[in-house]
Structures are given as structure tokens and as C-alpha cells.
N, CA, C and O atoms as a MOPAC input file, in Angstrom:
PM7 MOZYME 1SCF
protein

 N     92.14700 1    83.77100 1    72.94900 1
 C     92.88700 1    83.64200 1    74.18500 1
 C     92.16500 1    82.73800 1    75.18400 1
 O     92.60700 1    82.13800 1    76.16400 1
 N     90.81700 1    82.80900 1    74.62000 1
 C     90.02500 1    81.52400 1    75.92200 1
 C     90.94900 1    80.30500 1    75.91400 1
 O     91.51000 1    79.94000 1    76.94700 1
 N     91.04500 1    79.91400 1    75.18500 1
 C     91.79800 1    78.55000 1    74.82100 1
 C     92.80400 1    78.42300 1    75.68900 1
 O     93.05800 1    77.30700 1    76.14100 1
 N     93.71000 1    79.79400 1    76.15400 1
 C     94.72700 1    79.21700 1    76.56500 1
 C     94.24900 1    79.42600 1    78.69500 1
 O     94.50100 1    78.92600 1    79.79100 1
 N     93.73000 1    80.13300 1    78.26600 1
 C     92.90800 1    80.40200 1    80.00400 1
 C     92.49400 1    78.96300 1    80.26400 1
 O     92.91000 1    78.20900 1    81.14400 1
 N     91.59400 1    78.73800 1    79.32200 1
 C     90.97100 1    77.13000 1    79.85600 1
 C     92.04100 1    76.00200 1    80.37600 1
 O     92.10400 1    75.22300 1    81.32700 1
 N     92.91400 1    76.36300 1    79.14600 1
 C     94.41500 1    74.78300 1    79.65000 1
 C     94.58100 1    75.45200 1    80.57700 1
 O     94.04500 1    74.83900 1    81.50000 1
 N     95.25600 1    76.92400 1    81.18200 1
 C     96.04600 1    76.75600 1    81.90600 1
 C     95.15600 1    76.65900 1    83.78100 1
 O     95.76900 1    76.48700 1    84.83400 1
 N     93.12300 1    76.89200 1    83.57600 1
 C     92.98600 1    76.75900 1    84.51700 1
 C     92.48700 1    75.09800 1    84.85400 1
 O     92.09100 1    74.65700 1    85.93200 1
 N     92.62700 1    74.49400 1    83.77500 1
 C     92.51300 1    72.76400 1    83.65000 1
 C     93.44600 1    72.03500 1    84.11400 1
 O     93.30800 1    70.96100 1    84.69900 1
 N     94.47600 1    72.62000 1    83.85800 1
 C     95.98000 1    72.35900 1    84.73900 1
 C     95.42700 1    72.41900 1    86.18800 1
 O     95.13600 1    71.43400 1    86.86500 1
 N     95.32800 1    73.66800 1    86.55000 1
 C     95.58300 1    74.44800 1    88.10400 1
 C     94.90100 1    73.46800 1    88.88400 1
 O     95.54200 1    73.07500 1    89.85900 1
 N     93.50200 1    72.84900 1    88.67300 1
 C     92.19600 1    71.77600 1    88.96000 1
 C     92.72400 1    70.72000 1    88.94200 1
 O     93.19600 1    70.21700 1    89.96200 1
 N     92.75600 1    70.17700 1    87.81700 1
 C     93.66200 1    68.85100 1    87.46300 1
 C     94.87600 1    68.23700 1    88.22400 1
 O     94.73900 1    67.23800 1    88.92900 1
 N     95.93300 1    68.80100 1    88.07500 1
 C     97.32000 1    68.83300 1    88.78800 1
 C     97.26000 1    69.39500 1    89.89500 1
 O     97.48900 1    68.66600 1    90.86000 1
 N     96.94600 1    70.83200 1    90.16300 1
 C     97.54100 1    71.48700 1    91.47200 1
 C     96.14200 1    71.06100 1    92.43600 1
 O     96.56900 1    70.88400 1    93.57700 1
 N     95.42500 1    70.95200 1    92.41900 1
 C     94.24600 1    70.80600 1    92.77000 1
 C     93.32600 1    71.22600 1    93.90600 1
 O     92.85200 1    70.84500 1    94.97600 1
 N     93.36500 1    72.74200 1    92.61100 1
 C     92.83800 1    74.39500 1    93.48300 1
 C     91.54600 1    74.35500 1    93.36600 1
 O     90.61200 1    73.96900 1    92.66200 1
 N     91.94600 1    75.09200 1    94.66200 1
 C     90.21400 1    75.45300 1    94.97900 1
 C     89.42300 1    75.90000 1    93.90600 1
 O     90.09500 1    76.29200 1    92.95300 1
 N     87.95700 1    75.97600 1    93.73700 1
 C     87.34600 1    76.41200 1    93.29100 1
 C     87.39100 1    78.16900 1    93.24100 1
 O     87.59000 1    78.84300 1    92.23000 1
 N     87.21700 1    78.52800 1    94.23100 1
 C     87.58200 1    80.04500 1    94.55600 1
 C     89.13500 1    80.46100 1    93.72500 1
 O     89.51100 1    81.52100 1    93.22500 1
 N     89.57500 1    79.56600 1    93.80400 1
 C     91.19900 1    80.13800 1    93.18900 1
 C     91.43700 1    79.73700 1    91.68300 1
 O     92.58500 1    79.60800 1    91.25700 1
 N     90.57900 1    79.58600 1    91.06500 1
 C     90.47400 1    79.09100 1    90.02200 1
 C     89.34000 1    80.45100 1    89.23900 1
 O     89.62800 1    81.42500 1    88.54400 1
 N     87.97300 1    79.91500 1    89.76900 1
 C     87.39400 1    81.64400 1    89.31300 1
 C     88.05200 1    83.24200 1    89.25900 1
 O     87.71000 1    84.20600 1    88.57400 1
 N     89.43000 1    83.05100 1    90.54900 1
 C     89.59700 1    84.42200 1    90.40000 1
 C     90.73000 1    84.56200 1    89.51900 1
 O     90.97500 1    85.60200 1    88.90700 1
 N     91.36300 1    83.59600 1    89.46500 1
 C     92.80500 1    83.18400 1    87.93500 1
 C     91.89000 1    83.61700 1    87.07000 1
 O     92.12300 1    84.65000 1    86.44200 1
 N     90.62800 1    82.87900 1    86.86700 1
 C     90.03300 1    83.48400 1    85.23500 1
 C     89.59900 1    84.91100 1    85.41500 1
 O     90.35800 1    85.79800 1    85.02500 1
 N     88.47100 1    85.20700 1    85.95900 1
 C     88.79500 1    86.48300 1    86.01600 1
 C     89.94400 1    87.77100 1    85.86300 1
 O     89.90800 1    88.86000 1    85.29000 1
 N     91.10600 1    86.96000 1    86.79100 1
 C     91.96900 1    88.01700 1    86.48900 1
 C     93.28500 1    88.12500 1    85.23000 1
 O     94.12300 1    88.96900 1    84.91400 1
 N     92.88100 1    86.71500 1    84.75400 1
 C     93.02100 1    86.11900 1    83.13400 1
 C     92.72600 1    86.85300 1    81.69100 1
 O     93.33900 1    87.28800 1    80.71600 1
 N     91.20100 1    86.68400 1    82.26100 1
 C     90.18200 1    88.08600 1    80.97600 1
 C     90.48800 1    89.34500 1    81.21700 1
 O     90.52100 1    90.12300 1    80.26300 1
 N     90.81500 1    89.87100 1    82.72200 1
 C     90.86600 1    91.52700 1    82.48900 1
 C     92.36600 1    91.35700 1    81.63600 1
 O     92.48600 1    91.94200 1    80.56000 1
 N     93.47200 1    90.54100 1    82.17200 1
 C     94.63000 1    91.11700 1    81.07800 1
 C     94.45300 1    91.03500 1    79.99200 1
 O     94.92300 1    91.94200 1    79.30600 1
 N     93.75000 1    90.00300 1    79.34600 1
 C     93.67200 1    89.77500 1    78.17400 1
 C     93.07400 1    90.83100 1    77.15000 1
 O     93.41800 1    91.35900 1    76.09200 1
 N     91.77900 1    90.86400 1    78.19800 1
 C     91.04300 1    92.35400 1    77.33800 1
 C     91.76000 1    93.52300 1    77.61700 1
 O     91.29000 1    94.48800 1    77.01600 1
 N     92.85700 1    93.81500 1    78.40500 1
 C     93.49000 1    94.76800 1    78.22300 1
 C     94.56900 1    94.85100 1    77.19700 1
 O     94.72700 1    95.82300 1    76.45900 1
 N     95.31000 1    93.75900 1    77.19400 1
 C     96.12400 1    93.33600 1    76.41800 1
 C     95.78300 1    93.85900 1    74.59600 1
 O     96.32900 1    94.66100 1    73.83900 1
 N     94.76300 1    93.04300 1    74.48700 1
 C     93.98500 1    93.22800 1    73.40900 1
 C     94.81600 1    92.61600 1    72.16800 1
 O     94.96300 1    93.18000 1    71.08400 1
 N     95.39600 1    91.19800 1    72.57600 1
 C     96.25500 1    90.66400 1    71.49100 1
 C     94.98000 1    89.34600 1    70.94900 1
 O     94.05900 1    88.72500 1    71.47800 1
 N     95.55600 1    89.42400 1    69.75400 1
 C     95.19800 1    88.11400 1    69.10300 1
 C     96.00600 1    86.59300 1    69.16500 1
 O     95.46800 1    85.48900 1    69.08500 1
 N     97.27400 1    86.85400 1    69.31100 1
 C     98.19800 1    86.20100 1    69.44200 1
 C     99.23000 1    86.08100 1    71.05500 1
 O    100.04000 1    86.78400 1    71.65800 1
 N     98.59400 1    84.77600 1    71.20800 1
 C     99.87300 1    85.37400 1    72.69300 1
 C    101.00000 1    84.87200 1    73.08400 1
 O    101.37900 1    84.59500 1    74.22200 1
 N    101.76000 1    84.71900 1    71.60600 1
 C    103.12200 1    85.42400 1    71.42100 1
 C    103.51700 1    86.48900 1    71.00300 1
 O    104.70300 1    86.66200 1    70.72200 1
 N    102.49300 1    87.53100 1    70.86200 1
 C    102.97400 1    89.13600 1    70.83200 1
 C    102.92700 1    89.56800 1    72.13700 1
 O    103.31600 1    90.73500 1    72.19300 1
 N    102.59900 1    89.09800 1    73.27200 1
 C    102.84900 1    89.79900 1    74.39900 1
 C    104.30600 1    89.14300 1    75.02700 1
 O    104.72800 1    88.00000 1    75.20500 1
 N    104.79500 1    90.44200 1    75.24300 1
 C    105.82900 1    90.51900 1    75.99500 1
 C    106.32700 1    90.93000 1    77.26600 1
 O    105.22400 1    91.21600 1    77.73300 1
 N    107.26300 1    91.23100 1    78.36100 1
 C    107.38800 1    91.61400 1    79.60000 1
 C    107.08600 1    93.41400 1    78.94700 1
 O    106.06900 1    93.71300 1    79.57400 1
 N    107.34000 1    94.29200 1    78.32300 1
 C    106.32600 1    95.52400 1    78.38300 1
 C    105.25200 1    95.74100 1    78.69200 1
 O    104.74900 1    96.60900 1    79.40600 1
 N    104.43600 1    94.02300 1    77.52600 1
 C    103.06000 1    94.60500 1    77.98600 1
 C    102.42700 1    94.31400 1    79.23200 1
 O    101.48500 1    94.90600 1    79.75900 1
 N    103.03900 1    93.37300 1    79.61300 1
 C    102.63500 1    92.75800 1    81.37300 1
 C    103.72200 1    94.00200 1    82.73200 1
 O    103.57600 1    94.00800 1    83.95400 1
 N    104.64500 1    94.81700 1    81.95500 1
 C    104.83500 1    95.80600 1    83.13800 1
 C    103.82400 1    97.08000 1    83.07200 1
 O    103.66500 1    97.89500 1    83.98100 1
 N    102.94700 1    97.08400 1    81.36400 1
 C    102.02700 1    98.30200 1    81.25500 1
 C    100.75200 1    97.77900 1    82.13200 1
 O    100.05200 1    98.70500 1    82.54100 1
 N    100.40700 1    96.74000 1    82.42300 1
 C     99.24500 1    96.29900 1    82.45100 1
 C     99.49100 1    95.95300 1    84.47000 1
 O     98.51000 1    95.97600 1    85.21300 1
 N    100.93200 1    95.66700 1    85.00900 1
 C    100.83400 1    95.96800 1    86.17100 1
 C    101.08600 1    97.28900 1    86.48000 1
 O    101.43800 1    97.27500 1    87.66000 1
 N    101.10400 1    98.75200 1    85.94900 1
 C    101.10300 1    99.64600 1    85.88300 1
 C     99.98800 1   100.37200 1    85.83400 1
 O     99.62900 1   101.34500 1    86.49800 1
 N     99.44100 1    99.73000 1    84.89100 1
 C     97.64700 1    99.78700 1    84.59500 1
 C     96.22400 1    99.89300 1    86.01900 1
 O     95.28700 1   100.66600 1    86.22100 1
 N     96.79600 1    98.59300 1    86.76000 1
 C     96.03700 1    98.13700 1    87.54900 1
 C     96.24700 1    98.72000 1    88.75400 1
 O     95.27700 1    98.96400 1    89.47200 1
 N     97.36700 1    98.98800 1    89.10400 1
 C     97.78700 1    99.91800 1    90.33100 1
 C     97.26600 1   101.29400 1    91.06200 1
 O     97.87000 1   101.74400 1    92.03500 1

């Protein structure tokens, strides 16, 4: 899943061209879903597992 954290915070830098601060806390809050998630594939996650996981965090 790093792989896809990296594009999508290479984008955010690149194109949108975010802060530093807003970029560390995307990854950060990138890895906790992910390690919650606990997929290998991320086309097995679906809107369940992202309503368990804002359910989770609450």
C-alpha cells in the first residue's frame, strides 16, 4: 500500500502544492487506515470498510 500513499502524496506536492505539514499528516493518516484496513490489495476495500474504520476512529 506504500506505493499508492507515495503517488497519491507526490500528486498533493507536485500539483496541489501542499504544505509540508499537510502532506505528513495525509501520510500519517494514510498508514493508520491502511494498517487498520489490513488489505493487501486496494481493490478489496470498499465503502464498509472506510464506514468501519470512520467508526473505528471516533
Amino acid at each position: 500500500m506504500k506505493i499508492f500513499i507515495d503517488y497519491f502524496l507526490n500528486y498533493l506536492q507536485t500539483e496541489k502544492d501542499a504544505a509540508k505539514s499537510t502532506i505528513h499528516k495525509y501520510r500519517a493518516d494514510l498508514e493508520k487506515l491502511f494498517e487498520y484496513l489490513q488489505v493487501t490489495d486496494i481493490n478489496e476495500i470498499n465503502q464498509n470498510h472506510l464506514r468501519d474504520y470512520l467508526n473505528h476512529i471516533r
